[in-house]
C-alpha angles and dihedrals in degrees: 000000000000087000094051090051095057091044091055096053092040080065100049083058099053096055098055085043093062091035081046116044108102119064134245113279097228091049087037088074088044094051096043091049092047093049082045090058110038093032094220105183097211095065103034100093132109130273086020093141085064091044112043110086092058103052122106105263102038130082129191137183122252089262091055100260121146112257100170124017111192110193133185120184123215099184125037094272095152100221113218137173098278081071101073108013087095094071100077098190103042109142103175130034123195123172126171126194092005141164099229125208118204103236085069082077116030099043115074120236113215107249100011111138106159126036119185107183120182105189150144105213115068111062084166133058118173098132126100113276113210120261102278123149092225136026125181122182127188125170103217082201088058096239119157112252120209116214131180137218085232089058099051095051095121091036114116097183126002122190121184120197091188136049111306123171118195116221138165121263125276092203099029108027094168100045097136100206104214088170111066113096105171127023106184106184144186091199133141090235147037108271116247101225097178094123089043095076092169109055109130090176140037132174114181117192105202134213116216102204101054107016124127109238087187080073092079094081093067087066086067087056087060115127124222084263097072094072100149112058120171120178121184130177128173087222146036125305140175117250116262093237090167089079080089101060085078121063082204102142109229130194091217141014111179132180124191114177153126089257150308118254117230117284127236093238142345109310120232136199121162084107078092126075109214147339119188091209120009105184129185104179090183127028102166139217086283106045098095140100109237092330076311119130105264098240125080098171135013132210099296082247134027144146117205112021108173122187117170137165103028138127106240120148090182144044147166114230091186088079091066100065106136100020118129106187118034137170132198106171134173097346109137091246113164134185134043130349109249120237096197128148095270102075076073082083111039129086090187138041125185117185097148118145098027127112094241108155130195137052144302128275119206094230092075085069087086087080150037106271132202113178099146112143093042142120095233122138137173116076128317112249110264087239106071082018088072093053091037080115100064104093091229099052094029087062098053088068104044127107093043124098097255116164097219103029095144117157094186112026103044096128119189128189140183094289098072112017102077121168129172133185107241107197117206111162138296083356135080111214120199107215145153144101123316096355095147134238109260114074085212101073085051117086120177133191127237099046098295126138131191128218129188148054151223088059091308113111137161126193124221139201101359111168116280082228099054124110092172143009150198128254140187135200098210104209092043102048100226138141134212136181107216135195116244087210089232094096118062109230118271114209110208103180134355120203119192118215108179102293097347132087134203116210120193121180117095140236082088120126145226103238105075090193091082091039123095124180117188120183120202124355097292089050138230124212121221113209113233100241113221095169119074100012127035119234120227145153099295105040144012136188126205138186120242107212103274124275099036108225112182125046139168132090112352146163128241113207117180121198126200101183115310096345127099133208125217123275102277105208116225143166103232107209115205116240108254118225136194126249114222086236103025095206081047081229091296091283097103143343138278119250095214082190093076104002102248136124106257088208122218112254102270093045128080127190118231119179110307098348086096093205102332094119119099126229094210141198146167118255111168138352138200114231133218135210119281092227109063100009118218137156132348125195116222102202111181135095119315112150126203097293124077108170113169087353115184137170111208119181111183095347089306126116131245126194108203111240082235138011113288121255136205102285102008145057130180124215136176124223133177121240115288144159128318114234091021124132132209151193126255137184125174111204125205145126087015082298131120141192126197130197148117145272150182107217099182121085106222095206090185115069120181131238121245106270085342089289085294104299102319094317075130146024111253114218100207085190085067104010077235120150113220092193134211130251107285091023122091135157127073095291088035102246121185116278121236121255089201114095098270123232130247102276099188113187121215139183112215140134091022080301145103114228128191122199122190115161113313084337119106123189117195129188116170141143110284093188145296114251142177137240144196119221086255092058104248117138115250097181152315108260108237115223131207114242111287128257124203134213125191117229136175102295098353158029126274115202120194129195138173126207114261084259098058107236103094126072111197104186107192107188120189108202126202117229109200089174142015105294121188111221138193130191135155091350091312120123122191148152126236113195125225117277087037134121118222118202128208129191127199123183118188131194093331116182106237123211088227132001085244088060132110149187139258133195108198116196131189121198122172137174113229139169114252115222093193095071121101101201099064105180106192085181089107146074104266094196121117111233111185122187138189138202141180117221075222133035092191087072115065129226098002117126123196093160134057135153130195113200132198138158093351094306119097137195116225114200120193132192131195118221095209127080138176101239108190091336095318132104115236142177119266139214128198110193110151125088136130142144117260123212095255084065082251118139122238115198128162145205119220110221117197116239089279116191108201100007149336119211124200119193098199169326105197132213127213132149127197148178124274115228083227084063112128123194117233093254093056106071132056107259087240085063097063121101124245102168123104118268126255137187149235131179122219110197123177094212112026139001111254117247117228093213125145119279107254092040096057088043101062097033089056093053 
C-alpha cells in the first residue's frame, strides 16, 4: 500500500516537471544576465533557460516562475539587490563564494523568505537585514563575522557556519530585539542573549581550542523563553555545570561532543525545575566522579534524561524517581539490573551496550525495555517474550545470553496474555498482563479502537449499545471477549469440587487480579485459579482455603472491578478427611472436617498413641492403719500406657508392689498419723494429677456431743447414740415434759423443710462448684432447671449441665418411722419424722483431671409469719453447732445443729461415698455462716469419672427439753426482739465472711 502510494506521487512529479521544464520569459532575460555576471559555471551552459527548472538545485513554480536560485561565483562580480529582485516570485536564495553588496541584504525582495550567503567581505553586520524567516551565514575563508541583535531584528531564524560572535550595537546599544526566535552559532563563546528577549532556541557549536569557558555563566542569565538549549563541540569541554544556577524550567538541554573532562566533585541539578529531555550523546572515558556516575542529583522532574558512551562503574538509581524516558547507553555499567521504585515512573527504559548481568525481574514489564548489547541470562519476562517477535522489540534483547530469546517461535497463550476494559469515566482503559506495548498488534471488535503504547492504552468510539466486545492480539492470534464495565457479573451455575468451585455466567474476566469471589456472610474468600483452568469471560474457578471447615446454605458473590454480581445460592459442602485410625481406638470420633481424633473426655492423643493416653485421675483409695502401715489401693482412671510413670505422696516417692493396671495401683506406706492429709501426684505419659488423700483408717468414730454425757451408749464402729429412756435425737438431749407441737416435714424446692409453730427449718442444694486441687474456684456448675419424680416417701430431682452431658439426681426421702441404713460401709439410724438426702453425680466434664467437685449445701432456721400460733415463750435466738465424727481429722464436720425457739435441726453427714462403684473416705470441710444467718456447709466429691454416689446427709428436728408452750409463760415474757445468733463449735469459732471468699479460702 505504502508502494502504491510513492509511485503514485513520483508520477505527479513528473508530470509538472514535463508541463514545467522551461522558465518564465520575463525571468528567462534576468537569469541569463545574473549567470553573465557572476560566471557561475553551473549555470553557463546552453539551452539553460530550458533547463533550468529541472536541475538539482533549482526549484520553480507550475507557471514557470523561479522558487529557489543557487549561485556560485567564480570572479569578484559583487552581487546586490538589483540582481534578484527581477525574479518576483523567488522564495529561497542560496550564493556561495560571493562578493556581497550590501543592499542584498538590506533591501527587501518581494517574496524572499530564506537567504543562505557564503562570503568573504562583510566581518560586520549592524545594520538592519531585511525581513526573512530564515538567514544562514558561512565565511568560506573562515573569518569571524559580528552580528547584532539590532541587525537581526527581522530575522525569524539566523544560523552561522562560521565564527559569529554576537555583540551589542554600536548605533543603536539598547535596541531590545522581540523578534528573534532561533540563533544557531558556530562562536567561541555562549552567547549572551540578554537583548534577544524572544529565542526560543540556541544551538551553540563550540570550538575547544579558543573558546571562553567564563561564557557559562550567561546560560544562567537565560529567561523561561529560552526552552530549547543544544550545545555541540568536536573536543573536549568542560560541563557547564553553571545551567543549574537557574530553576528556570527548559524543554531541551542537549550536549553533543567528543567528551566531557572529570568533574571536581559530584554535579548537581535539582536547582532546576524541570527539563522535559536532558540529553548527553557522548559523555566520554573521563566524565566520571571517582569512577561514580557525575551526577548527584537531577532536575526535581523530568520526562526523557539520555546519557551514552561513558565510563561509570557506579550509579545511584535512586537520582532518576520520576523520570519516564531514560537512557543509559553504552556506559560500561556492570552487575544486576535494579528493581527500584522508580521503574513506577518510566515508560522506557534503555541499558544496551552495558555489561549488566542476571536476570529479569517482572517488575521491569512495567516499561519499554531496551537491554541489547548486554551479559544477562535467565528468561526473558512473558511480557516483552510474547512481542519478541516484533522486529522492534525482538531486537532490544538480542546479544545476551537469554534461555528463551525466540523471535519466531514465542508462542503465548491464554494463560498468560490477560487483558481487561477498566472504565473510568468518560473514558474506556485497555489493561492486563502481558498486552504488549504497541497499539498496533491490538484489534478490537464494536467499533472500538485503541490508541497508545508502553501498557497504557485508551479505547475509542465503542457502540453506545455495547455491554461487551472482541479483541485480538494480533501476533498471537488470540481472541478474547471483554467486558465493557459497564455490566455487573451474572453467575449461571456453581459446581463444587472439594475445595474448589466452578463459576459459569459471564461478564467474568481473565485477570484474576480485579476478581473477588466471597462465599457466606463471613465471608469466605475464594481464591481466582489460574492455574489449572483459565479464567475468561464465561466462567471462573476459584480455591476455598483447604480443608474446607464450614458448610450449609451460602451465598456466592463475584466481584470484576467495582461491579457486583447478585447473591448465587449453594449448598457448601465441608472437605472430609481421614483419621489415621479411622475408629480413633474406640476411645473417640473422628472430625471428618480437619482429620483428626476428636478424643472422649478421659483420653488424650501424644504423638502416635491416637487417643490411647489416658487423662487420668484418682477417684477413690483404701486406707491402712496408722500403726503398722501396709497397702493402699489407688482406684481411678489409668489407661494401658504408663511412660515415665511415678506415685509421690508428699513429695516422696512410691513404687507400686506390681505394675499398674487400668483402674488400680498398689502402693506401700509405712504407719502415720490418723486425720492427716497428704499430697499426691501420679505421673505418666507427661501427664500429672494431683489430689489428696488421707491414707490412715480411724476404726473408732466418735458420737455427737458424746451422746450428752452418757444419756446414751456411743457406738465408736458407727458414731452412732443408743440413747437412754427420756433422751432422744442424734446426741441424745432430754425430752420435754411440756405437750410438744406439731413438727410436719416437707420436701419442696430440692430441699427438706420442717414447720413447727412460727418456726421454719430449711435444708436444700446451694450449688455444685468446682475446685482445683489448690483450692481455687473454677467455676459454679450451672444446672439446668430442675425435674421432679415422684417415688415411694419422697421426691427425686434431676438436672443436666448446661452442656448436656452431666446428669446431677438429688432424692429427699421421707422416714415415718425409725429406718436402719447402710451405705458405702456406713451403717445408721434416721428417726422417725426425719428426711434423708441422697446425691447422685454422674459423668460430669471436668475443666482439668486434677479437678473436683463441691456440693454445696445451705440450712437456716427462720420465723414463719404465716402461722397463726405464734408462741414468743422461747428463746428466739439461732444457735447453730458443729462436730466432727473424729477429732483426729481436722476441719471435717459430720454433725451440725441449728436451734430456735426450743426446737432444734440436726444435720448429719457420712464420711464415706461410692466413687465409680468403689467406696471411698470423705471428707466434709466447708462450712461457714452467711449473712442472711443461713448455714453453708459442703460435701467434697473425688474426681469421680463415670459417677459419684452420697447416701446422706440426713434432717430431724427435734424438741429441746428447755421448750416452753405458749400458755406457759406471762404474755410480758415473751420475746419480741429480733433474733440473733451465736455458733458453738467444738473445734474452731465460725467465721461471718462473704460467700465467694469463704468459699474459696475453706477449699
Amino acid at each position: 500500500m505504502k508502494l502504491a502510494l510513492i509511485l503514485y506521487k513520483l508520477t505527479i512529479f513528473l508530470l509538472l516537471l514535463s508541463i514545467c521544464n522551461s522558465i518564465d520569459v520575463i525571468e528567462e532575460q534576468c537569469l541569463l544576465k545574473i549567470v553573465n555576471n557572476v560566471k557561475d559555471k553551473n549555470l553557463n551552459i546552453p539551452n539553460i533557460t530550458s533547463l533550468f527548472c529541472g536541475m538539482s538545485s533549482f526549484n520553480c513554480y507550475t507557471n514557470g516562475s523561479v522558487q529557489q536560485l543557487n549561485l556560485r561565483s567564480s570572479n569578484s562580480y559583487s552581487i546586490s539587490n538589483t540582481d534578484i529582485s527581477c525574479f518576483p516570485n523567488l522564495y529561497i536564495f542560496m550564493a556561495s563564494n560571493l562578493t556581497i553588496d550590501q543592499s542584498l541584504l538590506k533591501t527587501k525582495t518581494a517574496s524572499l523568505s530564506a537567504m543562505t550567503i557564503d562570503s568573504n567581505n562583510i566581518l560586520d553586520i549592524d545594520f538592519e537585514i531585511a525581513p526573512l524567516t530564515s538567514f544562514s551565514w558561512s565565511d568560506y575563508s573562515r573569518k569571524s563575522l559580528t552580528i547584532t541583535p539590532f541587525a537581526l531584528k527581522n530575522v525569524q531564524s539566523f544560523t552561522s557556519y562560521s565564527i559569529v560572535n554576537l555583540v551589542n550595537s554600536s548605533n543603536n546599544i539598547n535596541y531590545i530585539n522581540n523578534y528573534t526566535e532561533t540563533y544557531t552559532a558556530y562562536t567561541d563563546y555562549i552567547p549572551d542573549l540578554t537583548k534577544m528577549i524572544k529565542i526560543n532556541r540556541l544551538q551553540v557549536d563550540l570550538d575547544p581550542k579558543t573558546f571562553q569557558e567564563s561564557s557559562y555563566i550567561n546560560i544562567a542569565k537565560y529567561s523561561s523563553i529560552v526552552k530549547y538549549i543544544a550545545i555541540n563541540s568536536y573536543g573536549y569541554i568542560r560541563f557547564p555545570h553553571e545551567i543549574a544556577y537557574s530553576n528556570t524550567p527548559r524543554n531541551s538541554i542537549t550536549f553533543r561532543t567528543k567528551g566531557f573532562f572529570a568533574p571536581t566533585s559530584p554535579i548537581d541539578l535539582s536547582n532546576i525545575e524541570g527539563i522535559n529531555t536532558f540529553s548527553i550523546s557522548n559523555m566520554g572515558n573521563d566524565f566520571h566522579y571517582q569512577n561514580k556516575f557525575p551526577f548527584s542529583k537531577l532536575p526535581l522532574k523530568g520526562i526523557t534524561f539520555s546519557f551514552s558512551n561513558g565510563n561509570i562503574s557506579t550509579i545511584d538509581w535512586n537520582i532518576f524517581n520520576n523520570i519516564k524516558n531514560l537512557k543509559l547507553i553504552g556506559l560500561n555499567l556492570s552487575g544486576p539490573i535494579p528493581t527500584t521504585p522508580f521503574f513506577q515512573s518510566l515508560i522506557s527504559f534503555d541499558l544496551s551496550g552495558n555489561q549488566f548481568t542476571g536476570t529479569l525481574d517482572d517488575s521491569l514489564c512495567l516499561v519499554e525495555l531496551n537491554v541489547r548489547n548486554n551479559s544477562l541470562t535467565g528468561k526473558i519476562p512473558n511480557c516483552f517474550y510474547c512481542y519478541l517477535n516484533n522486529s522492534f522489540l525482538g531486537g532490544n534483547f538480542a546479544n545476551n545470553y537469554f534461555n528463551n530469546y525466540d523471535t519466531v517461535n514465542n508462542k503465548c497463550g491464554y494463560d498468560l496474555i490477560k487483558p481487561y476494559i477498566l472504565y473510568q469515566s468518560p473514558s474506556f482503559y485497555l489493561k492486563g498482563k502481558n498486552i504488549g506495548f504497541y497499539d498496533y498488534n491490538i484489534k478490537m471488535g464494536s467499533n472500538c479502537a485503541v490508541l497508545g503504547g508502553n501498557g497504557d492504552f485508551r479505547i475509542y468510539g465503542c457502540l453506545t449499545t455495547a455491554n461487551y466486545t472482541t479483541l485480538t492480539i494480533l501476533n498471537q492470534n488470540l481472541n478474547f471477549t471483554l467486558s465493557l464495565d459497564r455490566t455487573a457479573p451474572i453467575i449461571d451455575s456453581v459446581i463444587q469440587s472439594n475445595n474448589t468451585l466452578t463459576i459459569s455466567g459471564s461478564y467474568f474476566s481473565y485477570e484474576p487480579s480485579i476478581m473477588k469471589v466471597t462465599i457466606g456472610d463471613t465471608p469466605l474468600n475464594c481464591k481466582i485459579n489460574n492455574n489449572n483452568t483459565i479464567p475468561t469471560f464465561y466462567s471462573i474457578q476459584c480455591d476455598i482455603e483447604y480443608p474446607v471447615i464450614e458448610y450449609g446454605p451460602k451465598n456466592v458473590i463475584v466481584q470484576v472491578n467495582s461491579l457486583i454480581s447478585k447473591p448465587f445460592e449453594i449448598n457448601l459442602d465441608y472437605t472430609k478427611f481421614e483419621c489415621p485410625i479411622s475408629d480413633c481406638n474406640d476411645n473417640g470420633i473422628c472430625n471428618d472436617h480437619i482429620g483428626v481424633c476428636e478424643c472422649s473426655k478421659d483420653w488424650k492423643t501424644i504423638d502416635q498413641d491416637i487417643c490411647t493416653v489416658a487423662i487420668h485421675y484418682l477417684s477413690s483409695y483404701s486406707q491402712t492403719s496408722d500403726i503398722d502401715g501396709g497397702i493402699i489401693n489407688l482406684y481411678g482412671f489409668f489407661g494401658n500406657v504408663h511412660n515415665d510413670f511415678m506415685v509421690l505422696i508428699d513429695g516422696n516417692e512410691y513404687s507400686p508392689n506390681v505394675p499398674p493396671t487400668s483402674s488400680v495401683i498398689a502402693i506401700s506406706i509405712g504407719s502415720g498419723k490418723i486425720g492427716t492429709n497428704s499430697s499426691i501426684e501420679i505421673i505418666q505419659n507427661g501427664l500429672t494429677f494431683h489430689g489428696t488423700i488421707y491414707p490412715y483408717s480411724n476404726l473408732i468414730k466418735e458420737c455427737p456431743s458424746n451422746c450428752n454425757n452418757n444419756n446414751g451408749k456411743c457406738n465408736t464402729t458407727t458414731g452412732e447414740c443408743t440413747c437412754n429412756n427420756g433422751y432422744t435425737g442424734v446426741d441424745c438431749i432430754k425430752t420435754t415434759n411440756s405437750t410438744l407441737p406439731t413438727i410436719a416435714p416437707t420436701i419442696s424446692n430440692v430441699g427438706a423443710l420442717f414447720r413447727s409453730e412460727q418456726t421454719a427449718f430449711t435444708a436444700s442444694i446451694y450449688k455444685f462448684i468446682e475446685v482445683d486441687y489448690k483450692g481455687t474456684i473454677i467455676k459454679y456448675v450451672t444446672i439446668s432447671p430442675w425435674k421432679t419424680e415422684t417415688i415411694d416417701q419422697g421426691i427425686k430431682y434431676i438436672g443436666t449441665s448446661s452442656n448436656g452431658t452431666s446428669t446431677f439426681e438429688i432424692t429427699f426421702l421421707k422416714v415415718s418411722k425409725n429406718q436402719q441404713f447402710s451405705f458405702a460401709g456406713n451403717e445408721y439410724n434416721v428417726g422417725a419424722g426425719g428426711i434423708k438426702m441422697s446425691i447422685t453425680v454422674s459423668n460430669y466434664t471436668y475443666s482439668n483431671q486434677s479437678n473436683y467437685l463441691v456440693a454445696a449445701l445451705q440450712a437456716k432456721a427462720e420465723s414463719y409469719s404465716g402461722e397463726t400460733n405464734q408462741n414468743k415463750c422461747n428463746n428466739g435466738t439461732i444457735v447453730i453447732t458443729s462436730q466432727s465424727n473424729s477429732n483426729l481429722t481436722l476441719n471435717n464436720y459430720n454433725y451440725f445443729t441449728i436451734s430456735k425457739d426450743g426446737k432444734r435441726l440436726s444435720i448429719r453427714l457420712q464420711d464415706r461415698l461410692i466413687s465409680d462403684d468403689q467406696s471411698t473416705y470423705m471428707v466434709n470441710q466447708l462450712k461457714t455462716i452467711l449473712p442472711d444467718q443461713s448455714l453453708l456447709f459442703g460435701m467434697s466429691l473425688p474426681h469421680c469419672g463415670k459417677q459419684c454416689s452420697i447416701d446422706g446427709p440426713d434432717f430431724i428436728v427435734n424438741i429441746e427439753s428447755n421448750y416452753k408452750t405458749a400458755s406457759s409463760c406471762p404474755t410480758s415474757s415473751n420475746s419480741d426482739s429480733e433474733p440473733s445468733s451465736s455458733l458453738k463449735d467444738s473445734s474452731i469459732s465460725f467465721i461471718l465472711l462473704i460467700v465467694s471468699i469463704l468459699i474459696s479460702l475453706l477449699f
